[in-house]
FIVO-137230 format. One record per residue: residue in three letters; chain; x, y, z of N, C-alpha, C, O in turn. Coordinates in steps of 0.1 Angstrom, whole numbers. Layout:
% residues N
{mimi Ala; pati A; n_xx X; n_yy Y; n_zz Z; ca_xx X; ca_yy Y; ca_zz Z; c_xx X; c_yy Y; c_zz Z; o_xx X; o_yy Y; o_zz Z} $
...
This chain:
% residues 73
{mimi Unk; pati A; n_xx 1903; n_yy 1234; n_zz 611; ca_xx 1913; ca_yy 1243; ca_zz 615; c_xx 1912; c_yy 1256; c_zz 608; o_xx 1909; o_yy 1258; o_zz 596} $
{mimi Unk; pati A; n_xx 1916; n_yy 1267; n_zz 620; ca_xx 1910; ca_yy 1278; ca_zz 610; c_xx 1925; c_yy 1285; c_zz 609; o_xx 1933; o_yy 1285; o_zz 618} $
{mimi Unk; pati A; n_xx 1928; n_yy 1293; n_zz 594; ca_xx 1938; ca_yy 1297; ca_zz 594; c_xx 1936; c_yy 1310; c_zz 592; o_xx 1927; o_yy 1313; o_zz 584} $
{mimi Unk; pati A; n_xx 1944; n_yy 1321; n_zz 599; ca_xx 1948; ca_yy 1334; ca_zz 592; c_xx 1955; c_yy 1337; c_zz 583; o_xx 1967; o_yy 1338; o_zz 583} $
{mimi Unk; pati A; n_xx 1944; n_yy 1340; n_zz 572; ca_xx 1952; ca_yy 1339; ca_zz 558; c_xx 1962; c_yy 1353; c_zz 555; o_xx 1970; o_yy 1355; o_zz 546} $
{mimi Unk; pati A; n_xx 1957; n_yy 1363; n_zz 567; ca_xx 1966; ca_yy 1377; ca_zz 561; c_xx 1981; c_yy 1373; c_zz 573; o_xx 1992; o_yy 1377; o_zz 571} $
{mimi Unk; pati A; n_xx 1977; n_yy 1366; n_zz 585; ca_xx 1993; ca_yy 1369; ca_zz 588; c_xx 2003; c_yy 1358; c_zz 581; o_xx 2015; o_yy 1359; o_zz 582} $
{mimi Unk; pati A; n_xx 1997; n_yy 1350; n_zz 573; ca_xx 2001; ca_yy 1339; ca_zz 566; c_xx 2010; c_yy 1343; c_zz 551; o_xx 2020; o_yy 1339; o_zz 546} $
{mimi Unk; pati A; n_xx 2000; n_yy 1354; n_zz 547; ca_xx 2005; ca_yy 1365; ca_zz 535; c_xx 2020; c_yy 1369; c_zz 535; o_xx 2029; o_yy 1368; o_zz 528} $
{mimi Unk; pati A; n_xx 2015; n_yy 1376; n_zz 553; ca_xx 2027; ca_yy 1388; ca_zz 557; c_xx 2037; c_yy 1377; c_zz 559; o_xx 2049; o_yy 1380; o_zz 555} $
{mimi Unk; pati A; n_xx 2035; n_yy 1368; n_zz 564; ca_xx 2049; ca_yy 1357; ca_zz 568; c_xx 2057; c_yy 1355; c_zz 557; o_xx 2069; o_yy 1357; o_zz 557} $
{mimi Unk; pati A; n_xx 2049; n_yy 1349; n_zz 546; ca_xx 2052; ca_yy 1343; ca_zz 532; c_xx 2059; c_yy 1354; c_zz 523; o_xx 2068; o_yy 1351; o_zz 515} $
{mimi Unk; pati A; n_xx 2054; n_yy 1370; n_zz 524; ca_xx 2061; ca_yy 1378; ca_zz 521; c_xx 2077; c_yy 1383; c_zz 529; o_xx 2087; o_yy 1384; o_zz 523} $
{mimi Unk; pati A; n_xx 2077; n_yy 1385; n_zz 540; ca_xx 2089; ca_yy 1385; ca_zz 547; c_xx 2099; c_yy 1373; c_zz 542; o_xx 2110; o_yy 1375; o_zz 536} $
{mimi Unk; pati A; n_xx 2093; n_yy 1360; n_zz 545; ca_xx 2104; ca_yy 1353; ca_zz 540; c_xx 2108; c_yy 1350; c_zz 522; o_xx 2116; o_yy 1342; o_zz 517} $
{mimi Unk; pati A; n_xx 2100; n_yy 1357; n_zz 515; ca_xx 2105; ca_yy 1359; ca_zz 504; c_xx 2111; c_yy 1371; c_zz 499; o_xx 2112; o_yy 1372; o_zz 487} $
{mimi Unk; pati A; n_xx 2115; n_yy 1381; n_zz 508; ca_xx 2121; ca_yy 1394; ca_zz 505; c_xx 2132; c_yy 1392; c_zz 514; o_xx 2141; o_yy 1400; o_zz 513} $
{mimi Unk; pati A; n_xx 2133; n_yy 1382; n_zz 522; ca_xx 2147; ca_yy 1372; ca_zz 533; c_xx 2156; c_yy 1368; c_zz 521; o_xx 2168; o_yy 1369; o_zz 519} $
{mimi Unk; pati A; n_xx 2146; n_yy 1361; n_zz 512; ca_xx 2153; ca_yy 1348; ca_zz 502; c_xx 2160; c_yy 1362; c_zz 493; o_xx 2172; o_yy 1366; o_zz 493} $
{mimi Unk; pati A; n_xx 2151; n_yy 1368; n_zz 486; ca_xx 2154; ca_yy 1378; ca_zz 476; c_xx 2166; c_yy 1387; c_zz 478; o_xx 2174; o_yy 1391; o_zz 468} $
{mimi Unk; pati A; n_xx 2168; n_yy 1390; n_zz 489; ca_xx 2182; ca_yy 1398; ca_zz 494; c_xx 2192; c_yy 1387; c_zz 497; o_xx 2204; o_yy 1389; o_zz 494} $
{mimi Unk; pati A; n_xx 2188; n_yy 1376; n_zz 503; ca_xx 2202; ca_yy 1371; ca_zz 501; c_xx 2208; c_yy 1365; c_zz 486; o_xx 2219; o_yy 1363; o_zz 482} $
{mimi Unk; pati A; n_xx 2193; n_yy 1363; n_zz 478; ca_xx 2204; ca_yy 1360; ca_zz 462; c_xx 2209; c_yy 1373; c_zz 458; o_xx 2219; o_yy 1375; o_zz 452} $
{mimi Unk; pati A; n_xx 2204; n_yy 1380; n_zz 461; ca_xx 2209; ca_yy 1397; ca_zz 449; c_xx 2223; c_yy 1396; c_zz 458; o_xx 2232; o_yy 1397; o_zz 450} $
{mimi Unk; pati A; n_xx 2228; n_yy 1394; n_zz 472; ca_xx 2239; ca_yy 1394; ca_zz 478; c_xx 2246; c_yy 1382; c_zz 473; o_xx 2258; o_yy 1385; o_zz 470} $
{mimi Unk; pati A; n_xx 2244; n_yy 1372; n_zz 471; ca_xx 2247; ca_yy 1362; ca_zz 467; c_xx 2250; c_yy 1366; c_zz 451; o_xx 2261; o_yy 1362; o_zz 448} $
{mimi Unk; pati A; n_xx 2246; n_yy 1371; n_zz 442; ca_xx 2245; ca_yy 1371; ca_zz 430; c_xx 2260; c_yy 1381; c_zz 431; o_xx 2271; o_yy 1376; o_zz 429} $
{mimi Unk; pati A; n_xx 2258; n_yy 1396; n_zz 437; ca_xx 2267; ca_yy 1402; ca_zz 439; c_xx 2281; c_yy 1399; c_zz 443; o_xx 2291; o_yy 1406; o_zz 442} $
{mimi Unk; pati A; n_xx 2281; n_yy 1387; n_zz 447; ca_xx 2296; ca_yy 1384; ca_zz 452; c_xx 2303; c_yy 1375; c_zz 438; o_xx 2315; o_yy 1375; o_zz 434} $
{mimi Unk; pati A; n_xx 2291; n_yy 1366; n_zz 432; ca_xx 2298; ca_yy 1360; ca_zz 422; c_xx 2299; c_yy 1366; c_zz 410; o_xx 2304; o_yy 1360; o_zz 400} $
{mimi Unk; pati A; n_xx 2294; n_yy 1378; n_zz 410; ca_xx 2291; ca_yy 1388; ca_zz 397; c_xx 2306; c_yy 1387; c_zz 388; o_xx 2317; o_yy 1386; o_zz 394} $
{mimi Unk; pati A; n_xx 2304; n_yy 1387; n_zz 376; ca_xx 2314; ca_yy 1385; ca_zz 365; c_xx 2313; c_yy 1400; c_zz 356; o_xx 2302; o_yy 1406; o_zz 353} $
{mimi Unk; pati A; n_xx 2326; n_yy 1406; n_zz 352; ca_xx 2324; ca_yy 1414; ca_zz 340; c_xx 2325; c_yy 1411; c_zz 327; o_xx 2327; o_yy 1399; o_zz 326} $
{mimi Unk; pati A; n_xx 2323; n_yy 1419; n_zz 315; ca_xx 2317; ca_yy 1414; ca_zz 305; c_xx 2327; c_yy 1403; c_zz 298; o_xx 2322; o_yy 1397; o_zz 289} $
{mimi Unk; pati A; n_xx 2340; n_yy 1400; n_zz 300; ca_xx 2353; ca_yy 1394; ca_zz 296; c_xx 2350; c_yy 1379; c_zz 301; o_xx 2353; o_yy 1369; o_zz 294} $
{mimi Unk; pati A; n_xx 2343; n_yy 1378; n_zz 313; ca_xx 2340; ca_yy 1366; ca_zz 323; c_xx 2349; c_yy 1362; c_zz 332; o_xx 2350; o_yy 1350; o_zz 335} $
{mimi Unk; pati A; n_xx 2356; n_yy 1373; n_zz 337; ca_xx 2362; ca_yy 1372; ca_zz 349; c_xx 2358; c_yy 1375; c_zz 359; o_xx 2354; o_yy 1386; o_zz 362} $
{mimi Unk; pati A; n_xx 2359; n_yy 1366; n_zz 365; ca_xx 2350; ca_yy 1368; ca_zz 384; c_xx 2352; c_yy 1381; c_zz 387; o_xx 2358; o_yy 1388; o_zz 379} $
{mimi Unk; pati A; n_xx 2347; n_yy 1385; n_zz 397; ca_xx 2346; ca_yy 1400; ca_zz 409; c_xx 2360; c_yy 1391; c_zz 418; o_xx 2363; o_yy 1379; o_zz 418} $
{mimi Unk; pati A; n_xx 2365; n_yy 1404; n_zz 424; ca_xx 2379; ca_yy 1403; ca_zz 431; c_xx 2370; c_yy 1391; c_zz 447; o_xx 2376; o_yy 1382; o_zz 453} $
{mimi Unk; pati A; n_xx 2358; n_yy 1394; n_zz 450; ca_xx 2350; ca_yy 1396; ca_zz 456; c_xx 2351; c_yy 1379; c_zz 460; o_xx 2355; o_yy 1373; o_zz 470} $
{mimi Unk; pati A; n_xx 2345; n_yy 1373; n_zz 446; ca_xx 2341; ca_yy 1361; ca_zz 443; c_xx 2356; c_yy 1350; c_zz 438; o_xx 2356; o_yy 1339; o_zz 434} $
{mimi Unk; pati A; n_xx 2370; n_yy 1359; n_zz 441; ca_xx 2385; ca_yy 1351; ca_zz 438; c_xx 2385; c_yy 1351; c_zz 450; o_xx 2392; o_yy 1342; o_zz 455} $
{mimi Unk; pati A; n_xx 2380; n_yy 1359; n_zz 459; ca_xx 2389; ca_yy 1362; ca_zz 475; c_xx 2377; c_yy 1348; c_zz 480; o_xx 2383; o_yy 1338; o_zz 484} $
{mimi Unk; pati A; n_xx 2367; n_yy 1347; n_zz 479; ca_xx 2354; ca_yy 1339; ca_zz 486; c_xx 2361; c_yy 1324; c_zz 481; o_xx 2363; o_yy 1320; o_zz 469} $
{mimi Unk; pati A; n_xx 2363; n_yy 1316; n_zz 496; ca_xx 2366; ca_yy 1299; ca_zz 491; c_xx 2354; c_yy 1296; c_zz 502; o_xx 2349; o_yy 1303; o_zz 511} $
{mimi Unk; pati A; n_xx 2354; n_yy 1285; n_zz 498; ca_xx 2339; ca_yy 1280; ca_zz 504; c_xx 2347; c_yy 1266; c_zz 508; o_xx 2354; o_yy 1259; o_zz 501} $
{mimi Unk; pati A; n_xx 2343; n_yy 1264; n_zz 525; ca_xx 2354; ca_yy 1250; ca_zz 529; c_xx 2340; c_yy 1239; c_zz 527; o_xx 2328; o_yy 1243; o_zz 525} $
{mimi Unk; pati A; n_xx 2345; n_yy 1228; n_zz 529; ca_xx 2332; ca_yy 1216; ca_zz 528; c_xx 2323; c_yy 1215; c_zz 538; o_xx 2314; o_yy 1206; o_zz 538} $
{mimi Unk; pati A; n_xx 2324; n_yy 1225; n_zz 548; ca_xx 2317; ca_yy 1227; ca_zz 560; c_xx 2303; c_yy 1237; c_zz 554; o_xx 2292; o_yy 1235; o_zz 559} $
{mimi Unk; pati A; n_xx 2304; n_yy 1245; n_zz 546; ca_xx 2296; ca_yy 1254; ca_zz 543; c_xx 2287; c_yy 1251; c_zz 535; o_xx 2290; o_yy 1244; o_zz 525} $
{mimi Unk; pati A; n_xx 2271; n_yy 1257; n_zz 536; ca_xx 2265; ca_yy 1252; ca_zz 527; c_xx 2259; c_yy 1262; c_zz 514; o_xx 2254; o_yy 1273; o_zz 516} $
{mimi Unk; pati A; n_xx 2261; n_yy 1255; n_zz 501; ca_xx 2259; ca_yy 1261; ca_zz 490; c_xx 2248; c_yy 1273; c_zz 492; o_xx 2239; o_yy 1269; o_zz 499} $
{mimi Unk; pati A; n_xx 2246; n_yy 1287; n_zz 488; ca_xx 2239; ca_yy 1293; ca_zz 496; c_xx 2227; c_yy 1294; c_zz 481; o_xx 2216; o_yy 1298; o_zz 484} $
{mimi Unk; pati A; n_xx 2228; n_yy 1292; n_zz 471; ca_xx 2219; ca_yy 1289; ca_zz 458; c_xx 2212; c_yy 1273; c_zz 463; o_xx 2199; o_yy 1272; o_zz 463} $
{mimi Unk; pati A; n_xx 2219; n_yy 1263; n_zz 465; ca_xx 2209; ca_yy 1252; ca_zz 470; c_xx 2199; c_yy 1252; c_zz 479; o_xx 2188; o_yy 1246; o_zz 478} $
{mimi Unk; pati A; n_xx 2205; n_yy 1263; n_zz 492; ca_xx 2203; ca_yy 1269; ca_zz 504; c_xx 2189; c_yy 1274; c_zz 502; o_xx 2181; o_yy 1275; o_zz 512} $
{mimi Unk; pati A; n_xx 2185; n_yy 1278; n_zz 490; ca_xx 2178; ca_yy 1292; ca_zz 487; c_xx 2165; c_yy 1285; c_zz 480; o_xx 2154; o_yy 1289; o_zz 483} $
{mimi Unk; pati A; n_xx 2169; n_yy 1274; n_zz 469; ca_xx 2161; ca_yy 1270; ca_zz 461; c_xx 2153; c_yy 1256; c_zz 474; o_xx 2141; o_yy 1253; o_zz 473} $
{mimi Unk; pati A; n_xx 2161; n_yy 1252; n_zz 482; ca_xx 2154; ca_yy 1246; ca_zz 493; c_xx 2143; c_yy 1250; c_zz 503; o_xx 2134; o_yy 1243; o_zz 507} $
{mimi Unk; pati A; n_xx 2145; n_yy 1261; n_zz 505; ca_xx 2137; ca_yy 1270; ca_zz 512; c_xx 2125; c_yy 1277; c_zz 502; o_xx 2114; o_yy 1281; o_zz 508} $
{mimi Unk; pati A; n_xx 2127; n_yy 1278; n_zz 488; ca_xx 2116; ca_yy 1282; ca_zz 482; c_xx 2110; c_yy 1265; c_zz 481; o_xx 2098; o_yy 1265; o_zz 481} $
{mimi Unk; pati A; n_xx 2115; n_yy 1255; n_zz 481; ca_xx 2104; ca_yy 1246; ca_zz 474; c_xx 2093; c_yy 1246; c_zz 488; o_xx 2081; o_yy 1247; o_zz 487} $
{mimi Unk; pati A; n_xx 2100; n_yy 1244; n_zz 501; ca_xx 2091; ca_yy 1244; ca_zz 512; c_xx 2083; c_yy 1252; c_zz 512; o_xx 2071; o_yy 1248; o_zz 516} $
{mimi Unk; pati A; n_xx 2087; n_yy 1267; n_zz 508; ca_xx 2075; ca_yy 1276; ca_zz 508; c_xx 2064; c_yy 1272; c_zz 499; o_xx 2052; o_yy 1276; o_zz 501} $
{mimi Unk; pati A; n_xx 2070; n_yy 1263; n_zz 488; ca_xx 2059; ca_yy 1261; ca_zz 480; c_xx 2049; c_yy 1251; c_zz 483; o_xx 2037; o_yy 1252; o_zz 479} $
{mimi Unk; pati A; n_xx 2054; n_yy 1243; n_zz 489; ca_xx 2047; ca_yy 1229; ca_zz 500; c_xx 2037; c_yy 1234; c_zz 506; o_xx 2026; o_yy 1232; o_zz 503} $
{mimi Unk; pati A; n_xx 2044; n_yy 1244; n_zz 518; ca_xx 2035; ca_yy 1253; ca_zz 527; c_xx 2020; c_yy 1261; c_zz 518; o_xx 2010; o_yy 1265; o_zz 525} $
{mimi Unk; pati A; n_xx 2021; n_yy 1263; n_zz 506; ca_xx 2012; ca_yy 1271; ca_zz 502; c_xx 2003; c_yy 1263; c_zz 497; o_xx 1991; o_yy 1265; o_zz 498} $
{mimi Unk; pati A; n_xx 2009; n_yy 1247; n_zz 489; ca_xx 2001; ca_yy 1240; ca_zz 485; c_xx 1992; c_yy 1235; c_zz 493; o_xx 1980; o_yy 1234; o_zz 490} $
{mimi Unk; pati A; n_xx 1998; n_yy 1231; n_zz 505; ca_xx 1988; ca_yy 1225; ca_zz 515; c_xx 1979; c_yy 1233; c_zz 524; o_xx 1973; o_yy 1227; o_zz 533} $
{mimi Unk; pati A; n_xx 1977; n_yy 1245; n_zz 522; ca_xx 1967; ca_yy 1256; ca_zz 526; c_xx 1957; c_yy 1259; c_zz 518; o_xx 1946; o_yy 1262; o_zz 522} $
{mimi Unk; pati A; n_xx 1962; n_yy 1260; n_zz 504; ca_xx 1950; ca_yy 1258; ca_zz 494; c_xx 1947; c_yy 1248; c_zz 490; o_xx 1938; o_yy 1246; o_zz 482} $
């Protein structure tokens, strides 16, 4: 099987500048000041049991990528 390893690159990079913007957004909402009081941001954000953790969300999606890269090399 033959693979294209540069559109493979560009994929792998896209969905890691996907993942990287949603933690800095994600980071952004639960951001704390130096006292350790939440952002108004992160008091107003409730999360119902329907939703999914968006840090689990994230670290899931990296280990696959990592799967994906293992089984290519």
């Amino acid at each position: 099987m033959k693979c294209d390893f540069n559109a493979f690159k560009r994929d792998i990079g896209k969905e890691i500048k996907t993942m990287h913007e949603k933690l800095d957004l994600l980071l952004k909402q639960t951001s704390c000041d130096k006292n350790g009081n939440g952002s108004r941001k992160a008091k107003e954000k409730t999360i119902s049991n329907e939703e999914v953790d968006p840090k689990k969300m994230f670290l899931a999606k990296l280990r696959k990528l990592k799967v994906k890269i293992t089984l290519l090399t």
